[in-house]
DRENMAR-634471 format. One line per field, with one value per residue (C-alpha): residue number from 1; residue in three letters; y negated, z, x. Coordinates in pm, whole numbers. Each point is the difference from the previous one (the first is absolute). Layout:
# DRENMAR-634471
n: [NUM, ...]
res: [ala, ...]
py: [Y, ...]
pz: [Z, ...]
px: [X, ...]
# end
This chain:
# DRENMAR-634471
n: [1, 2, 3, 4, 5, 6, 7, 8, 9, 10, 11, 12, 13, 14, 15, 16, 17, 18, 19, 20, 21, 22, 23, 24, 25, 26, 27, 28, 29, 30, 31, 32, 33, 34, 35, 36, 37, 38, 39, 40, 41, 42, 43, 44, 45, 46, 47, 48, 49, 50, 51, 52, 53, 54, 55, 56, 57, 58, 59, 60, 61, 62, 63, 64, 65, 66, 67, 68, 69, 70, 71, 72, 73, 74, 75, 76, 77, 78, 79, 80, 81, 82, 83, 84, 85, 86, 87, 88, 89, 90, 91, 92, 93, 94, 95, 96, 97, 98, 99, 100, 101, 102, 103, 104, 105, 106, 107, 108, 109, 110, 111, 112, 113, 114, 115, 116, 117, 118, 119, 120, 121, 122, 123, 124, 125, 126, 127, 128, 129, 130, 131, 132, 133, 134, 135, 136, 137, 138, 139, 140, 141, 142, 143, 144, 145, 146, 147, 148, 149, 150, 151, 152, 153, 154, 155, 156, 157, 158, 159, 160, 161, 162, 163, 164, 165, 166, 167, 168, 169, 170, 171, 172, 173, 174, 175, 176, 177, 178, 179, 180, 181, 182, 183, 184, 185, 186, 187, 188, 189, 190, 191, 192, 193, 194, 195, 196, 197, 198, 199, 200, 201, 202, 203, 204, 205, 206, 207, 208, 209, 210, 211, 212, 213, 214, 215, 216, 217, 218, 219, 220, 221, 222, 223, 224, 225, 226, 227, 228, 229, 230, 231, 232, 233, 234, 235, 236, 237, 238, 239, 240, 241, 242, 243, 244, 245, 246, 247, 248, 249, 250, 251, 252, 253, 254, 255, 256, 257, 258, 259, 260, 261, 262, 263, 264, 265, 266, 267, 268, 269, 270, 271, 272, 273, 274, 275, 276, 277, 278, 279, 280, 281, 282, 283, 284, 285, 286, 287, 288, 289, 290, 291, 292, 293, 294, 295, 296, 297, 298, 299, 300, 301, 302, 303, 304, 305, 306, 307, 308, 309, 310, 311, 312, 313, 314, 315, 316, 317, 318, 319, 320, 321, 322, 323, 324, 325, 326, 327, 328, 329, 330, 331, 332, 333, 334, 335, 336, 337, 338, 339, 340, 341, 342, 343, 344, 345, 346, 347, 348, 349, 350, 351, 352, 353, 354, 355, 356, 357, 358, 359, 360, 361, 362, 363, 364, 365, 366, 367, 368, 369, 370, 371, 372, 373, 374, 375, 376, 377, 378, 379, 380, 381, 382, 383, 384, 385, 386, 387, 388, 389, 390, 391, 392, 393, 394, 395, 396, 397, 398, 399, 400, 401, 402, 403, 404, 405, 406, 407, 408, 409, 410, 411, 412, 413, 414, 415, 416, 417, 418, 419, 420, 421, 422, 423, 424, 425, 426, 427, 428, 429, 430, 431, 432, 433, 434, 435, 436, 437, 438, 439, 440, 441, 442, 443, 444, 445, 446, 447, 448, 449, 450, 451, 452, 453, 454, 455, 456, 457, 458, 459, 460, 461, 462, 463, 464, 465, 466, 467, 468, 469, 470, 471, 472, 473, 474, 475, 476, 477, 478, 479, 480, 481, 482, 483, 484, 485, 486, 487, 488, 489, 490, 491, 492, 493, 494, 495, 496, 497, 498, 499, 500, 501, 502, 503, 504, 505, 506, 507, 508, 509, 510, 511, 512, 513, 514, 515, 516, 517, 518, 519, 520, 521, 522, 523, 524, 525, 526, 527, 528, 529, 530, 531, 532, 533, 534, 535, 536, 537, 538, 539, 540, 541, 542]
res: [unk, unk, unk, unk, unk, unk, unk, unk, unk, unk, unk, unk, unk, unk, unk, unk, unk, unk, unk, unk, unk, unk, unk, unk, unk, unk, unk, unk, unk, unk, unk, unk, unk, unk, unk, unk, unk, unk, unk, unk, unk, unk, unk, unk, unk, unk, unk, unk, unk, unk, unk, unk, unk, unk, unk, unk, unk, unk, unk, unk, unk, unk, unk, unk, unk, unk, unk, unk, unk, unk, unk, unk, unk, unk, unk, unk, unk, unk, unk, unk, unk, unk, unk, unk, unk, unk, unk, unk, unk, unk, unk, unk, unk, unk, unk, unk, unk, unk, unk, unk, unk, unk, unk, unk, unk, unk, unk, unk, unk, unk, unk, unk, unk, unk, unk, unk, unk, unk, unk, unk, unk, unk, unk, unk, unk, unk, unk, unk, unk, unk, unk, unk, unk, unk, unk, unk, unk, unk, unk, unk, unk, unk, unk, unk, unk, unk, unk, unk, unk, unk, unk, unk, unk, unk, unk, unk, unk, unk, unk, unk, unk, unk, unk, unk, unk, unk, unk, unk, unk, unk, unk, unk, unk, unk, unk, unk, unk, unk, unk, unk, unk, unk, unk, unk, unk, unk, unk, unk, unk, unk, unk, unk, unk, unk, unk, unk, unk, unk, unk, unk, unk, unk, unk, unk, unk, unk, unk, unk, unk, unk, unk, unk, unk, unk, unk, unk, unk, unk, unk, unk, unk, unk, unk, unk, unk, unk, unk, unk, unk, unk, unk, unk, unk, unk, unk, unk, unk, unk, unk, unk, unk, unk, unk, unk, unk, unk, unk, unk, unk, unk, unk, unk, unk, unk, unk, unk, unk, unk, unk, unk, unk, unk, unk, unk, unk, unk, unk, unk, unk, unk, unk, unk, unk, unk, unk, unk, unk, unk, unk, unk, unk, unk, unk, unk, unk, unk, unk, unk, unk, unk, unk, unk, unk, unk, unk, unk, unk, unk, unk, unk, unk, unk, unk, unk, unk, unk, unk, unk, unk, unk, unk, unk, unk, unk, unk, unk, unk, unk, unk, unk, unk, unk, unk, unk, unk, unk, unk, unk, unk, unk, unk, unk, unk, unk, unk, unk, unk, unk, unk, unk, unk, unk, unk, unk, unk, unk, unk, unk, unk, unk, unk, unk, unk, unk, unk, unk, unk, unk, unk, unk, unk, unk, unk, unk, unk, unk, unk, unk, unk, unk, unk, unk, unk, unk, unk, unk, unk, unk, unk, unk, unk, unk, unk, unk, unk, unk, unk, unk, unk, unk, unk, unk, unk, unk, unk, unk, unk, unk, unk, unk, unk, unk, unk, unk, unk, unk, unk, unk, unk, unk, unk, unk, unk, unk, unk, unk, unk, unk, unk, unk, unk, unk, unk, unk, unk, unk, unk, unk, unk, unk, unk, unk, unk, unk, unk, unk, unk, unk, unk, unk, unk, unk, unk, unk, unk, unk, unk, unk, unk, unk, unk, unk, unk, unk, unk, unk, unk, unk, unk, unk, unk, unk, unk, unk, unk, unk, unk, unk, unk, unk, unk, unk, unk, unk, unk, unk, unk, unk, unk, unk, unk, unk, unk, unk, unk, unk, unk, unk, unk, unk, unk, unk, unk, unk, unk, unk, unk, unk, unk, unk, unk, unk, unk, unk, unk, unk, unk, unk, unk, unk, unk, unk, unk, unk, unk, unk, unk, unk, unk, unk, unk, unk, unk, unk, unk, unk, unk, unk, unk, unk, unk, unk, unk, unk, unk, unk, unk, unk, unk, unk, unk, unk]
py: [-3652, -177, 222, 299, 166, -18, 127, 287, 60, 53, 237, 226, 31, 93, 232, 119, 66, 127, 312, 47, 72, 225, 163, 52, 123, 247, 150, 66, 177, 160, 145, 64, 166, 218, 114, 152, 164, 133, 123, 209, 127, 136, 119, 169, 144, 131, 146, 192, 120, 96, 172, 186, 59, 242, 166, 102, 151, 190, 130, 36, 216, 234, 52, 107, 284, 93, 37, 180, 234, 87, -21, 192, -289, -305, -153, -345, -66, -130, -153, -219, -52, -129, -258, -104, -61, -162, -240, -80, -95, -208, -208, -93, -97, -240, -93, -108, -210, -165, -131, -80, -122, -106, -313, -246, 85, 201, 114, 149, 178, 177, 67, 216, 145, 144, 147, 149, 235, 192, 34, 95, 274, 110, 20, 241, 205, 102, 59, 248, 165, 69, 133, 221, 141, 93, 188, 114, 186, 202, 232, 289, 95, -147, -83, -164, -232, -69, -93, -178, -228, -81, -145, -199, -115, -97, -160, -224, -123, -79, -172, -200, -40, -283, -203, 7, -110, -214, -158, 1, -138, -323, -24, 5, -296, -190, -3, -90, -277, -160, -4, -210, -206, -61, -50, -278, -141, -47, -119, -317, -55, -33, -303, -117, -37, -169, -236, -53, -57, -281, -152, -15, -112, -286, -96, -55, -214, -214, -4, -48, -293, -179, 12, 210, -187, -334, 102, 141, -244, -285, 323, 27, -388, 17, 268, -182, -326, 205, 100, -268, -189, 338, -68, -357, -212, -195, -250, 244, -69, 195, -158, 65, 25, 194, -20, 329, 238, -18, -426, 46, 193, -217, -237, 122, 55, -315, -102, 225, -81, -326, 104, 208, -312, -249, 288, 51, -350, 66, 300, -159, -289, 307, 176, -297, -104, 378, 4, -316, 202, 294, -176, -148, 312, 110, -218, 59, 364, -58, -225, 282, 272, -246, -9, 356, 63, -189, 132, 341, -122, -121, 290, 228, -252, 59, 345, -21, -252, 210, 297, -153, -155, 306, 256, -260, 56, 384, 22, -114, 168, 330, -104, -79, 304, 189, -175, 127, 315, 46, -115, 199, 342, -148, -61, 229, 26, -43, -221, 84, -375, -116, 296, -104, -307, 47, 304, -331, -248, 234, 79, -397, -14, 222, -199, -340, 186, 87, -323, -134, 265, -114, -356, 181, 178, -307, -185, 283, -81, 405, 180, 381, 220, 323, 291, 362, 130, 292, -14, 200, -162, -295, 117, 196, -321, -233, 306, -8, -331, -33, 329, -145, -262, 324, 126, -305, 17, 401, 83, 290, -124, 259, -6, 258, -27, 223, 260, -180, -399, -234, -247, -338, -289, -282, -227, 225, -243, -156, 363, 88, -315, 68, 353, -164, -248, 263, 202, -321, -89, 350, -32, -309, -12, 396, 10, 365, 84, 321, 100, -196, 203, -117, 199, 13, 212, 16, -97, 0, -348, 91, -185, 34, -22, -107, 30, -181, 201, -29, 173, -341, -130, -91, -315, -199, -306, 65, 1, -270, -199, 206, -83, -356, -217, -99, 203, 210, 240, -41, 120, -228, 124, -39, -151, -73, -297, 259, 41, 341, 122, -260, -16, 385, -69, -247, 179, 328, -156, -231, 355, 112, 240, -40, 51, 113, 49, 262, 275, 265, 397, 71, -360, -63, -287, -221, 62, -262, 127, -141, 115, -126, 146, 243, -30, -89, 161, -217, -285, 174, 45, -341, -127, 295, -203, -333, 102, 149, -298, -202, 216, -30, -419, -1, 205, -255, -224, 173]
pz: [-525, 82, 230, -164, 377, -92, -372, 103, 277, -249, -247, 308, 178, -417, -21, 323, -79, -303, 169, 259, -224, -228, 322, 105, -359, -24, 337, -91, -358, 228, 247, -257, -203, 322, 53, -350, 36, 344, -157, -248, 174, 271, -248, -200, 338, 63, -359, 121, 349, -200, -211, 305, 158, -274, -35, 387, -71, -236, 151, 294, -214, -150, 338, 107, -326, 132, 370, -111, -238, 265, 321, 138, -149, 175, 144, 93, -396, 55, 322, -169, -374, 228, 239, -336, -162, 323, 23, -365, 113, 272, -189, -288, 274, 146, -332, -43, 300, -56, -362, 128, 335, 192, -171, -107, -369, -103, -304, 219, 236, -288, -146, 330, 35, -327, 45, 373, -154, -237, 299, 210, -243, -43, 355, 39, -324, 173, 337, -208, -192, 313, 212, -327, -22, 397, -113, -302, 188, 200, -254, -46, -327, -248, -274, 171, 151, -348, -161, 367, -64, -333, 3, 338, -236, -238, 247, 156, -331, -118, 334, -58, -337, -55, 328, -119, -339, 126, 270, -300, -275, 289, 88, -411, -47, 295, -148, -398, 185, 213, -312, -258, 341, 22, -363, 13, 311, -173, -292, 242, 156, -324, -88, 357, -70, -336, 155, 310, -236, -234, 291, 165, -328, -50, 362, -36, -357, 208, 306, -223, -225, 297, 250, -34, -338, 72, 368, -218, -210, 290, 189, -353, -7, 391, -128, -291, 260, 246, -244, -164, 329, 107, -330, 162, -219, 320, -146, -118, 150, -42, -120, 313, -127, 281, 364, 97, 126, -358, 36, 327, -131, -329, 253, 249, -326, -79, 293, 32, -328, 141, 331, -186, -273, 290, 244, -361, -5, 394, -85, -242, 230, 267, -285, -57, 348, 79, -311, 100, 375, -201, -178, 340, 200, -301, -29, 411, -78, -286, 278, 305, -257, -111, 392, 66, -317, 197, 322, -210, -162, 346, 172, -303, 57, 324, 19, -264, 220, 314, -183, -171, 320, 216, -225, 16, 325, 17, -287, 244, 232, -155, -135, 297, 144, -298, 105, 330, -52, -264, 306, 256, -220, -7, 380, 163, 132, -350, 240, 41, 64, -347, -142, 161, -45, -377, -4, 180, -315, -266, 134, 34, -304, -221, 220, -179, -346, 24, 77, -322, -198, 87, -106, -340, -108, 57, -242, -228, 68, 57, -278, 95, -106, -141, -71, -8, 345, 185, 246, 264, 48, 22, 305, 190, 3, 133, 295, 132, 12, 191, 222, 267, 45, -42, 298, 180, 50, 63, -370, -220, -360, -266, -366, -234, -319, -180, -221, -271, -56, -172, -298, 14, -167, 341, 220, 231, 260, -12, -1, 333, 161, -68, 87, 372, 12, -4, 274, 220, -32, 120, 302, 95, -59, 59, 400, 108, -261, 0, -338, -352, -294, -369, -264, -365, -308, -311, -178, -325, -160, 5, 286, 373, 315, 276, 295, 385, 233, 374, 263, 154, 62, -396, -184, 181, -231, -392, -264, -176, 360, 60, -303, 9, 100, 372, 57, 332, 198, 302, 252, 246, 1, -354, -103, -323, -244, -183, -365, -6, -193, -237, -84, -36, -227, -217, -46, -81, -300, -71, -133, -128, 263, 226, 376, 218, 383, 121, 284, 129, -17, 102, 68, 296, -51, -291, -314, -250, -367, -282, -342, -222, -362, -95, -228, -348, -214, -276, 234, 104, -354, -13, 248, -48, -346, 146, 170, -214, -197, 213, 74, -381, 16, 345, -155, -258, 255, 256]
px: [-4779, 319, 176, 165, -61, -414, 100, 236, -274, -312, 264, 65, -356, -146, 289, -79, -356, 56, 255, -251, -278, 222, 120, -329, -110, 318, -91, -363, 70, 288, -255, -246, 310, 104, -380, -69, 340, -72, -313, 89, 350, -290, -138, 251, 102, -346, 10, 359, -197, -299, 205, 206, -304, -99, 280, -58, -318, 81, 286, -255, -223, 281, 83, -332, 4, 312, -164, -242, 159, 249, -128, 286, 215, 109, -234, 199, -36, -357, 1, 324, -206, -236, 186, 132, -346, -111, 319, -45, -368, 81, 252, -246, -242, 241, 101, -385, -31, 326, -126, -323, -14, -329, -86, -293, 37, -282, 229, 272, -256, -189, 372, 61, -305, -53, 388, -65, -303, 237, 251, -286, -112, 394, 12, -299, 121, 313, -187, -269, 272, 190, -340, -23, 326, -47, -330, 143, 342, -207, -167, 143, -72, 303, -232, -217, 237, 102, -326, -80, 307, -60, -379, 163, 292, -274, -195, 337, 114, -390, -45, 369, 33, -278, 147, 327, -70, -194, 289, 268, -224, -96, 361, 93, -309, 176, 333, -148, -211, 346, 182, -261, -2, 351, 0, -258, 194, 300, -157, -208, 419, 127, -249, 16, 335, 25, -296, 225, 361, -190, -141, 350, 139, -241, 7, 379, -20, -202, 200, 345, -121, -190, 248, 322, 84, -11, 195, 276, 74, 47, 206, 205, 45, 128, 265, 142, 34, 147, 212, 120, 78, 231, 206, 60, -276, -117, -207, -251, -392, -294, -352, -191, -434, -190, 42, 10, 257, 181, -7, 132, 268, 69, 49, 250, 208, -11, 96, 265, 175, -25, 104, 342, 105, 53, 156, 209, 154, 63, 204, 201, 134, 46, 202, 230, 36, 128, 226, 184, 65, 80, 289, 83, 48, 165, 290, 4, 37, 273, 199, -17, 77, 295, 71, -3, 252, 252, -66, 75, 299, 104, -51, 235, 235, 15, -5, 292, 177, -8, 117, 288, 128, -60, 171, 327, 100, -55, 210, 264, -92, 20, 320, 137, -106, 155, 322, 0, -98, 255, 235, -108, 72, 363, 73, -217, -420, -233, -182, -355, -137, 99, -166, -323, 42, 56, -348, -163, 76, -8, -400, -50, 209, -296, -293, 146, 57, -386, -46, 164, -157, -355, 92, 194, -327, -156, 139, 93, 391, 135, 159, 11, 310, -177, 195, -76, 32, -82, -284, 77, 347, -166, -262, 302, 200, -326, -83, 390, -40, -314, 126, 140, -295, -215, 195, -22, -373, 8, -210, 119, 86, 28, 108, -199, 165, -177, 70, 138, 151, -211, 204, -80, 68, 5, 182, 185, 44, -376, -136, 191, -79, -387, 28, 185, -240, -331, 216, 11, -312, -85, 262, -171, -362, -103, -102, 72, 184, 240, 69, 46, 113, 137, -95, 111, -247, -40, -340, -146, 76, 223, 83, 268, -263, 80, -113, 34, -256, -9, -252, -126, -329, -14, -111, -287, -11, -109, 262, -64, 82, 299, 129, -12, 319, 1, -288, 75, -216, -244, 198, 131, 362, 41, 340, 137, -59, -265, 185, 73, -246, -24, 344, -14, -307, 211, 288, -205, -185, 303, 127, -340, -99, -345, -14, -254, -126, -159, -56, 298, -18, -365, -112, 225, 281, 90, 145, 140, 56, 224, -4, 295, 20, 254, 292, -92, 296, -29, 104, 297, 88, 23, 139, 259, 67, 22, 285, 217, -72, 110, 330, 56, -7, 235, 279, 135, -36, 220]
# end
């Protein structure tokens, strides 16, 4: 046999054979099992009828004394003794025919017939005593009656006694007799079934040193090839001796280790090839990256550039305006144009000093003045400021200062622009807006919070975007170069606060929070030291 197919075949049709015939074995001591049970449950339920069925008679009998001894009694108590007695009949009749059915078997007919001539003779006991008790009830004379219904009591319990002992001593032989056979049945399964176990047991010896040994140990030898070639030893071949499905196998390994040690050496060429365009793209990569830090360094340039020669001339400007206004209070009208003209430049004036802050944070060139200040001074200077540009576009700004000012230690006049700058960007950016309100609290920190809220259409871009420089919203009429935020975001944690977006009074609007720390005493200790330390080294001098 050279195909495992024919092998694994043979294994399966004897194992096959050998469950169908122990299948077929287990159902037969099953059924044979199930009948000698059935038997003698029928019978011990015959013995339990046959054993009800006297107790009816009796009862029957007593009340038949009773009948007779008072015939002005009830007379119901008979006529239901009876139906009792004749139920009790009927049941161990059908009882009878159930457990012997019409058959072939001589055995089972003789069975029924020598149990139906006791029931017949129980049956015409109970039908005597009853004709007697009728006879018996209509004498007149007491004792009589009594002496007439004891030789029929005598006569019912001669004429039922031997039937029923009969019945019960059958029914007591049929139960003894189902019980040695179960016995010997169980004793024939049990050496059926240490036949059937050694046979299985040899039967598999054979089967497992013919066939599934041998298959095994080729299967084992695949394994440890297949193995060996997974942990990279590609040179590995197996000795291929049959030509069945395990050859064929042998020898697609082979070829396949064959197939993987020459796709090996491909790889490797592959892998140099791609490491030499690696390091090509690479230096590419280091050379646009070079690129783009100059186009950076341009563009803070620039920005720096632009600011410094912007803020120039509207320094003169607002000097020159000074100048005239200063001359205008000394011959007559204040002159209104120069005092627009000078609102005009001072507002350009803060666009160009954002400007130059953006390219400051940059490149970490600003050096904040912090001193303690009071917060609320701060955010009642920043909303007269923005009032009349408030006014200007018809929106209510409020101040709510809370009910107590919050210390800080901060640059006054980068606080105040921030605080302007989260106004304007209200003013400008908030379609439909009517109302923007500055608030000033106290939290636990403990920290000054700020806060800008309006009762616009709210944010519609994520923070993170907000946040970023240049970064502007959707809307088509935005204006602005987009650095509010982030410079408010810089200068915030430049003074170790945190600032957040979020949602107005009952999700409606916008609301832009800044938390600065409060005033740390110690530091004003010590800066209150540094001064007069400094007052002590001017005086000698002066």
């Amino acid at each position: 046999m050279r195909s495992l197919k024919t092998r694994f075949a043979l294994l399966l049709g004897g194992t096959a054979i050998v469950v169908m015939l122990a299948a077929v074995a287990a159902l037969a001591a099953i059924g044979a099992a199930e009948r000698t049970v059935d038997r003698t449950l029928a019978a011990q339920r015959r013995l339990e009828l046959l054993a009800e069925l006297s107790g009816r008679l009796t009862q029957f009998g007593l009340a038949a004394v009773e009948t007779v001894g008072n015939p002005d009694g009830q007379p119901e108590a008979m006529a239901i003794a009876r139906d009792n007695a004749d139920r009790a009949l009927t049941t161990v009749d059908e009882a009878l025919a159930r457990s012997f059915p019409p058959s072939d078997d001589p055995a089972d007919r003789m069975q029924y017939a020598a149990r139906t001539r006791p029931m017949a003779q129980l049956r015409a006991a109970r039908a005597v005593l009853d004709r007697q008790v009728s006879l018996i009830s209509r004498q007149s004379d007491s004792e009589k009656r009594q002496d007439s219904i004891k030789g029929a009591l005598n006569g019912f319990g001669a004429m039922t006694g031997q039937p029923l002992s009969f019945l019960i001593e059958a029914e007591r032989r049929s139960m003894a007799l189902g019980s040695e056979q179960a016995r010997a049945l169980s004793e024939r399964l049990r050496w059926a079934a240490a036949a059937a176990v050694t046979a299985a047991l040899v039967l598999l010896a054979i089967l497992y040193r013919g066939g599934t040994r041998p298959t095994l140990a080729r299967i084992e030898e695949v394994r440890r090839a297949a193995s060996a070639i997974g942990h990279g030893a590609l040179d590995t071949r197996l000795s291929v001796a049959t030509r069945d499905e395990l050859g064929l196998l042998m020898t697609n390994v082979n070829r396949m280790a064959a197939r993987l040690a020459r796709r090996e050496s491909r790889v490797a060429a592959d892998r140099a090839a791609l490491e030499d365009t690696v390091a090509t793209r690479t230096a590419d990569l280091r050379a646009a990256n070079v690129r783009l830090e100059s186009a950076d360094q341009s563009r803070r340039r620039f920005f720096a550039d632009v600011s410094h020669e912007l803020r120039t001339p509207l320094t003169v400007i607002l000097g020159e305006c000074d100048l005239a206004l200063r001359g205008a209070s000394r011959g007559g009208d204040p002159g209104p144009i120069f005092a627009t003209i000078r609102k005009r430049a001072q507002r350009l004036k803060l666009r160009v000093e954002d400007l130059l802050r953006v390219a400051r944070s940059e490149t970490g060139e600003i050096a904040f003045d912090k001193r303690p200040l009071g917060l609320a001074l701060v955010l009642s200077e920043a909303v007269d400021n923005m009032a009349s540009e408030a006014a200007r576009r018809r929106v209510a700004l409020t101040l709510d200062p809370g009910s107590q000012d919050v210390e800080c230690v901060a640059d006054r006049e980068w606080i105040r622009q921030t605080v302007e700058s989260l106004v304007d960007n209200a003013l400008r950016h908030a379609t439909g807006l009517t109302r923007v309100e500055v608030a000033l609290s106290a939290v636990p920190g403990p920290a000054g919070r700020i806060t800008v809220t309006d009762d616009g259409p709210g944010f519609t871009a994520s923070e993170a975007a907000l946040f970023e420089r240049f970064k502007r919203g959707p809307g088509p009429d935005e204006t602005g170069f987009g650095i509010g935020l982030a410079l408010a975001r810089w200068i915030v944690e430049q003074h170790g606060g945190t600032i957040c977006l979020g949602a107005g009074p009952e999700g409606r609007g916008a609301r832009v929070s800044l938390d600065i720390p409060a005033l740390d005493p110690a530091w004003v200790a010590g800066t209150a030291g540094d001064a007069a330390g400094a007052a002590q080294v001017r005086e000698p001098a002066a």
